[in-house]
C-alpha atoms as one frame of an Amber mdcrd trajectory, in Angstrom:
protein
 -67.886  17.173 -37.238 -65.013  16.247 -39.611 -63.155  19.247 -39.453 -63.485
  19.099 -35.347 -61.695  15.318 -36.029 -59.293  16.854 -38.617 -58.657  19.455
 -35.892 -57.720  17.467 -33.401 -55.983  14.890 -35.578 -53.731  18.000 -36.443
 -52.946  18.950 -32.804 -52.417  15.430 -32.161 -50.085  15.184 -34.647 -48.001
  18.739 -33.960 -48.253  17.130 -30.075 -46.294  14.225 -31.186 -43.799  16.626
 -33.598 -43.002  18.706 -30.643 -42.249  15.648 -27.807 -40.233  14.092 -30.421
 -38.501  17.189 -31.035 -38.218  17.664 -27.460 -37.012  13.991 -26.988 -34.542
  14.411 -29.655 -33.197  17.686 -27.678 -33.205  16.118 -24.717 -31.272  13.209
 -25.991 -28.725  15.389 -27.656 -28.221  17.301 -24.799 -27.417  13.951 -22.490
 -25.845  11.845 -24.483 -24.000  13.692 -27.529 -23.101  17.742 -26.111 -19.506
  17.754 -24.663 -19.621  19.211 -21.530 -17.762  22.511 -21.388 -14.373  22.135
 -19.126 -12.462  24.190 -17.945  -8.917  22.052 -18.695  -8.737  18.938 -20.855
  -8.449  16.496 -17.612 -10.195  17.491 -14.576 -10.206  15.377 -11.736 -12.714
  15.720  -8.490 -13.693  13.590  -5.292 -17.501  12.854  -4.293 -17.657  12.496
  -0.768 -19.973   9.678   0.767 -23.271  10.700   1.209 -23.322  13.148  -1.459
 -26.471  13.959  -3.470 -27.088  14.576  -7.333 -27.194  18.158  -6.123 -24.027
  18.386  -4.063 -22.190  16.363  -6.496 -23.262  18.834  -9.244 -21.651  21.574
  -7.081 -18.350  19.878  -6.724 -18.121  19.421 -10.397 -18.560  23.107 -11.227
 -15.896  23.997  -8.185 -13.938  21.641 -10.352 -14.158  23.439 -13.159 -16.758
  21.370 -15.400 -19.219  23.670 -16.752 -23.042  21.926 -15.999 -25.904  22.701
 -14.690 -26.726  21.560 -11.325 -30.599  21.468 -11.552 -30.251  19.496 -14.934
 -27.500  17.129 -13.494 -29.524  16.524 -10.686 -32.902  16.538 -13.020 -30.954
  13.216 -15.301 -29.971  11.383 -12.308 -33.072  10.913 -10.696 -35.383  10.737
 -13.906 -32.861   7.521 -15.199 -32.534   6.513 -11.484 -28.775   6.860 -10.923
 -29.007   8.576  -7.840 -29.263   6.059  -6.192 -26.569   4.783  -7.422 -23.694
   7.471  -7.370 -20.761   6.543  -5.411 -18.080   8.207  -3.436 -14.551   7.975
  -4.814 -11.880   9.832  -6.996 -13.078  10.675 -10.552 -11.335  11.826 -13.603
 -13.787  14.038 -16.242 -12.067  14.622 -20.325 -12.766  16.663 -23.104 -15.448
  15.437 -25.116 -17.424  13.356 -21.953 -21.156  14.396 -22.124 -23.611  14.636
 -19.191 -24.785  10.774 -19.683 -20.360   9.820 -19.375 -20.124  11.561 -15.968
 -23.108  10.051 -14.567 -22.842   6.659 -15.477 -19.363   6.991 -14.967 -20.419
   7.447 -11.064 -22.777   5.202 -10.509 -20.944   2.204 -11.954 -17.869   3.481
  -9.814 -15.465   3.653 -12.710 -13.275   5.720 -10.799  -9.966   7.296 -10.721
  -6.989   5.101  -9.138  -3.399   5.485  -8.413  -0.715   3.429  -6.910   1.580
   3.351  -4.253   4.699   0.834  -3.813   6.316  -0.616  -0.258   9.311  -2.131
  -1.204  10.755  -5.273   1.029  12.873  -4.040   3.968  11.330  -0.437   4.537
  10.892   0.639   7.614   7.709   1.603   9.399   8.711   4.791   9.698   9.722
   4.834   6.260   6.500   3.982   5.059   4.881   6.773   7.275   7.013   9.603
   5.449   6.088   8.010   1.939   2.475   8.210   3.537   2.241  11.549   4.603
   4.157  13.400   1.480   2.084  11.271  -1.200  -0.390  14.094  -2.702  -3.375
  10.889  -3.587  -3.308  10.181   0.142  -5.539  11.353   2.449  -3.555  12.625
   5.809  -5.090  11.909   9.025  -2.713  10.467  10.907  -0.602  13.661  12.439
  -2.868  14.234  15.157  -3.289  10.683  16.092  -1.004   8.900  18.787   0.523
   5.697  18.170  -1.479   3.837  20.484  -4.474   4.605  18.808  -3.143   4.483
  15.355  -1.776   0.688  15.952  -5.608   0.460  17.612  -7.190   1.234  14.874
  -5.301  -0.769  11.997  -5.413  -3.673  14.104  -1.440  -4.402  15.434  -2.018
  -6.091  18.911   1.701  -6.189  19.693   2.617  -2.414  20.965   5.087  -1.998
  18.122   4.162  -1.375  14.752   7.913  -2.453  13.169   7.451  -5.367  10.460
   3.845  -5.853   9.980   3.272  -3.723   6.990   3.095  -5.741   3.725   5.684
  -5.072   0.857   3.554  -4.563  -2.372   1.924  -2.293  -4.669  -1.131  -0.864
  -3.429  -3.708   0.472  -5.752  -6.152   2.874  -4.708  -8.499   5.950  -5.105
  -7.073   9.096  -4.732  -8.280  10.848  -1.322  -7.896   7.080  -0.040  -6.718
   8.112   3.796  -3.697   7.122   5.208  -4.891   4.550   7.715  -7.228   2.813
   5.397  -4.049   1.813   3.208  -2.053   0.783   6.704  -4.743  -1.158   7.812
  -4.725  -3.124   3.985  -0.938  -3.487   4.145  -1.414  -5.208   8.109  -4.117
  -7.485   6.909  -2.272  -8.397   4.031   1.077  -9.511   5.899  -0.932 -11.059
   8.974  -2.434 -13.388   6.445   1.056 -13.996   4.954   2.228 -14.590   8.406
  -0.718 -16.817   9.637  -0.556 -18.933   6.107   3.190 -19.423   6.242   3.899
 -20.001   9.607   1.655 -23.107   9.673   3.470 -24.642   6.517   6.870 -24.093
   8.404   9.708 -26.370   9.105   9.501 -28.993  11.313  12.088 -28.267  15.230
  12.644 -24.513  14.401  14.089 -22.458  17.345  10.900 -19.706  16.780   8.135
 -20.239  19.402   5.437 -17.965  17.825   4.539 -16.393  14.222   5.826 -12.753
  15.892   9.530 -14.772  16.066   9.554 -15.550  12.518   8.499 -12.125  11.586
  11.291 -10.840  13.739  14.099 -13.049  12.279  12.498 -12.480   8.580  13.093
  -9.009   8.971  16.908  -9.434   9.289  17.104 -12.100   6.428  15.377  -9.273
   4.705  17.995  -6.300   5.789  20.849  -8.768   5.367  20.389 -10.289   1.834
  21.465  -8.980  -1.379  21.092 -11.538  -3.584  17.867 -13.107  -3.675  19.614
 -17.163  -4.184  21.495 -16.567  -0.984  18.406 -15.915   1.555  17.031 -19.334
   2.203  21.665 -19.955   2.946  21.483 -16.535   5.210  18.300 -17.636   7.256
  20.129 -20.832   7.858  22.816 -19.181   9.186  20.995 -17.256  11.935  19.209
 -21.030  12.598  22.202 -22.771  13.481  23.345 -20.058  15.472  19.559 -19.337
  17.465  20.009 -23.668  17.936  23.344 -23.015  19.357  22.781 -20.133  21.903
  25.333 -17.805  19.667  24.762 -14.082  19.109  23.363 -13.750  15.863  26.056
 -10.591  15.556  24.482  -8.914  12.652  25.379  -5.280  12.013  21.056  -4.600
  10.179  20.025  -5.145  14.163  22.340  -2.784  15.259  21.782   0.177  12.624
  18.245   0.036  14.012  19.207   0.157  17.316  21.210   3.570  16.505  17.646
   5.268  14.978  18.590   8.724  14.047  22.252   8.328  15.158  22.927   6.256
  12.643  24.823   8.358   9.694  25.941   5.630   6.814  29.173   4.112   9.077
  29.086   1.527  11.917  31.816   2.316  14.622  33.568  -0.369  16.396  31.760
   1.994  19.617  28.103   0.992  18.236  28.740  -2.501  17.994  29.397  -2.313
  21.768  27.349   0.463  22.262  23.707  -1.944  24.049  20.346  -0.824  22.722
  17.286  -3.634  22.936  17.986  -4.421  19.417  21.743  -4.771  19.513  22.290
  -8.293  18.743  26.272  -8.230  19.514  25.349  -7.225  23.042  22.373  -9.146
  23.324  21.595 -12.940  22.887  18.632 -14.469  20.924  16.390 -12.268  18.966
  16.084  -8.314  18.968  12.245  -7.389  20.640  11.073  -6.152  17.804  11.618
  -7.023  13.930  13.529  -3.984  12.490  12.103  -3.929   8.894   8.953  -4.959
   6.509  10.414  -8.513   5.630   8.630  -9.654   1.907   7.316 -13.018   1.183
  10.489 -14.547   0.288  12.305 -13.328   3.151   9.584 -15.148   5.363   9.399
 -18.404   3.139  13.189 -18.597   3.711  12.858 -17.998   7.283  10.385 -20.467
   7.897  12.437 -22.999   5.377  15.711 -21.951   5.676  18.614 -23.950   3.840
  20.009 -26.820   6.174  23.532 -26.696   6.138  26.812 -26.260   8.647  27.380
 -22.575   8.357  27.485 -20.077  11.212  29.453 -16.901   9.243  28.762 -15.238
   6.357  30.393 -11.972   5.215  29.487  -9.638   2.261  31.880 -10.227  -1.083
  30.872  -6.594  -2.115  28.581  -7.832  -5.392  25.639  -8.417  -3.072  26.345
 -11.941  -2.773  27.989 -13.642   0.886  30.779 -15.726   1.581  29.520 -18.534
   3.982  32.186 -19.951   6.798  31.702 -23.076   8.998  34.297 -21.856  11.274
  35.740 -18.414  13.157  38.822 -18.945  11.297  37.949 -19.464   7.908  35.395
 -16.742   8.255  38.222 -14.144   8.943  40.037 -15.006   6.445  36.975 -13.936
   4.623  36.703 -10.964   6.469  40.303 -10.102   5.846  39.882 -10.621   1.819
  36.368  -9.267   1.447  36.389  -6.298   3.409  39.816  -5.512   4.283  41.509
  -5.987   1.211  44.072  -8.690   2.540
């Protein structure tokens, strides 16, 4: 009878040995073996809705050397699958099995960035859209109508209502999604400023102010003068004057436009030529930032209805016709 006990003490025992040995394997294999790769950075998008399986698949397209019945095997036995999310990823040399999967299902993932500088254009920011390789084009088949639809712009015209900033974002991020963040974004700027404005200003809705914003933004190149420039086009909105500014006009021209504004285009009428047409142009004609709007909305109070460019990006600011041809004459033609 003892040697039956010894027996099975002994088998036991070699039991034990051999799961811990397994264990050990196991362990090794998950959390200390480098994956093989195929390059020392690979990168590699999950789709939504992707399984442990499918993922697996996309990883070896990539170029990372695992095992999709193992991979798959790991996730559910720790209960990650559940947790894997869709997104951009980036894999290195040296990340083992445990690094990639964790790395998805705590959605450490891959990001890039994008940057809308003040006074682009919409269809400015369309062409940086479409040629950047991290975005996601969808937009090409898609009319305007149901692109402004979908982002959200109520107004027909999509001009202005894109957000200057730096966006940050997974690669494979589409194009609309990042339109869509950069409308929300300046709406909000919009909504928020326009109801701290200046008491008696001659703009009847927040779509005015974005409007008139937009040429403070086109026509300032020195950041001190804006709040002095938006003052300018105040005084003359208050006293039924064109506002006679040559950003409006350019616009106006689109593709005609080639660097040089012709006596011929400032007489030349288009809906957004503001020497042939009183009050404010229909649409705005750029992305105006956040200081372009808080000057708009607060401009500088003052007597000035001229201003003309000294050359260094800052403006010479007249009260009168007179004094502000003799600016003309000294700034730009060299009298």
């Amino acid at each position: 009878m003892k040697k039956i006990y010894r027996n099975i003490l002994w088998l036991l025992l070699a039991v034990v040995v051999v799961g811990a040995a397994l264990t050990a394997g196991a362990w090794y294999w998950v959390t200390q073996r480098a994956v093989p790769m195929q390059a020392e950075r690979i990168d590699y998008v999950v789709e939504s809705g992707s399984g442990p399986r499918a993922i697996a698949r996309v990883m070896r397209d990539a170029g990372i050397e695992l095992d999709e019945r193992q991979f798959a095997w790991l996730a559910r036995l720790s209960e990650q699958d559940t947790l894997l999310q869709a997104g951009a990823y980036e894999a290195t040399q040296g990340d083992t099995l445990w690094d990639l999967l964790i790395r998805m299902s705590s959605g450490n993932m891959l990001q890039t960035r994008l940057t809308v500088p003040e006074g682009w254009t919409y269809q400015r920011i369309r062409d940086v859209l479409h040629t950047d390789p991290a975005v996601r084009n969808t937009l090409t088949p898609v009319t305007e109508a149901a692109l402004l639809a979908s982002v959200g712009v109520e107004t027909g015209h999509p001009e202005g209502w894109f957000a200057p900033d730096t966006y940050v974002f997974v690669p494979g991020t589409t194009d609309v999604n990042l339109l869509r963040r950069a409308f929300e974004a300046q709406s909000q700027l919009l909504q928020q400023l326009w109801e701290d404005r200046d008491p008696d200003l001659p703009l009847k809705t927040p779509y005015e102010a974005l409007i008139l914003a937009s040429i403070v933004e086109r026509e300032t190149g020195h950041s001190q003068d804006r709040a002095r420039v938006a003052g300018v086009f105040i005084n003359r909105l208050r006293a039924n004057m064109l506002l006679q500014t040559d950003p409006t006009v350019i616009y106006g021209m689109g593709e005609n436009y080639t660097g040089r504004i012709r006596k011929v285009d400032l007489n030349t009428d288009t809906p957004w030529n503001t020497y042939t047409r009183p009050g404010l142009p229909p649409t705005p004609i750029a992305s105006p930032g956040k200081a372009a709007l808080l000057a708009t909305l607060h401009p500088e109070k003052h007597e000035y209805y001229y201003f003309v460019s000294r050359g260094d990006g800052t403006s010479e600011f007249s009260k009168d016709l007179r004094a502000h041809n003799n600016a003309v004459n000294k700034y730009i033609r060299g009298r």
